[in-house]
C-alpha positions in Angstrom: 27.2 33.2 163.9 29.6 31.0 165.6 33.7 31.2 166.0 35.9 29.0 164.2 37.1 25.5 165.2 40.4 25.0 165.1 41.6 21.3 163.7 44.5 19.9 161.7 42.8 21.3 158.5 42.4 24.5 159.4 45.7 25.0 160.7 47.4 23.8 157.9 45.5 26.2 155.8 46.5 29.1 158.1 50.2 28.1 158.0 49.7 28.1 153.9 48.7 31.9 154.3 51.1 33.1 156.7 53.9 31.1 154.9 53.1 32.4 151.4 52.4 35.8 152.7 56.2 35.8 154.8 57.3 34.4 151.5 58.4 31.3 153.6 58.7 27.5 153.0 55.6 25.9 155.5 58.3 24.5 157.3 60.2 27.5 158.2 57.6 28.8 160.0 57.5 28.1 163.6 54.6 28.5 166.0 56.1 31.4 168.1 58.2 33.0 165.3 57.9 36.3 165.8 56.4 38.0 162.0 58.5 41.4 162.7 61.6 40.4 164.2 62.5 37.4 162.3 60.7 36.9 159.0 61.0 40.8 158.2 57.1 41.3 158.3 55.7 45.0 157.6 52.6 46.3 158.4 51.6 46.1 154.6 52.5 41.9 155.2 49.7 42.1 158.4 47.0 43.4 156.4 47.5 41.0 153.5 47.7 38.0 156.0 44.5 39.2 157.5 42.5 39.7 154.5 43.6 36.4 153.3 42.6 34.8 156.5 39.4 36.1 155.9 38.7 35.3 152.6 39.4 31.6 153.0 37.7 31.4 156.4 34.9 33.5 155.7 35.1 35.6 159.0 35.5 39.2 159.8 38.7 39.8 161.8 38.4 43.3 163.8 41.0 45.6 162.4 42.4 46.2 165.8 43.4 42.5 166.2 46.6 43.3 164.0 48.3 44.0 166.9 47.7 40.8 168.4 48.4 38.9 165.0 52.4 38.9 166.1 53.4 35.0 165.7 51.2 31.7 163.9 50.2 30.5 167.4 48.3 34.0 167.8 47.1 34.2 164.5 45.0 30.6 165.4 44.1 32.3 168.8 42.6 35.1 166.8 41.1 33.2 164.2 39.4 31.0 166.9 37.7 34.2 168.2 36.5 35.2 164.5 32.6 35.3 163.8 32.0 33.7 160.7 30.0 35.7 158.3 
């Protein structure tokens, strides 16, 4: 098994999840947005972005990582640290 590579593709996919999941335009997304604090996330929001992250990557992302999942440029971080399955 081997982690993830983040390029242009992938990110842009990730960005796709997180925005549709914030219920977001892509653009209104920043990098260091905080999910809680300014696009309203809830704990029910986390899970559904990591499951979806998962499903189009096919990795397994550790359930404890959630906390770390707080803003897109973590969310790559994590993802880059994902075994694939």
């Amino acid at each position: 098994m081997s982690a993830i590579t983040i390029d242009a593709a992938a990110e842009a996919k990730v960005r796709d999840i997180l925005a549709n999941s914030l219920d977001l335009d892509g653009e209104e997304l920043t990098r260091t947005g905080l999910f809680v604090d300014e696009y309203g996330a809830d704990s029910l929001c986390a899970i559904e972005m990591l499951s979806a992250i998962e499903v189009a990557f096919g990795v397994t992302i550790e359930q404890d990582e959630l906390e770390n999942m707080v803003h897109f440029e973590a969310v790559l971080e994590v993802l880059s640290r994902a075994e694939s399955r």
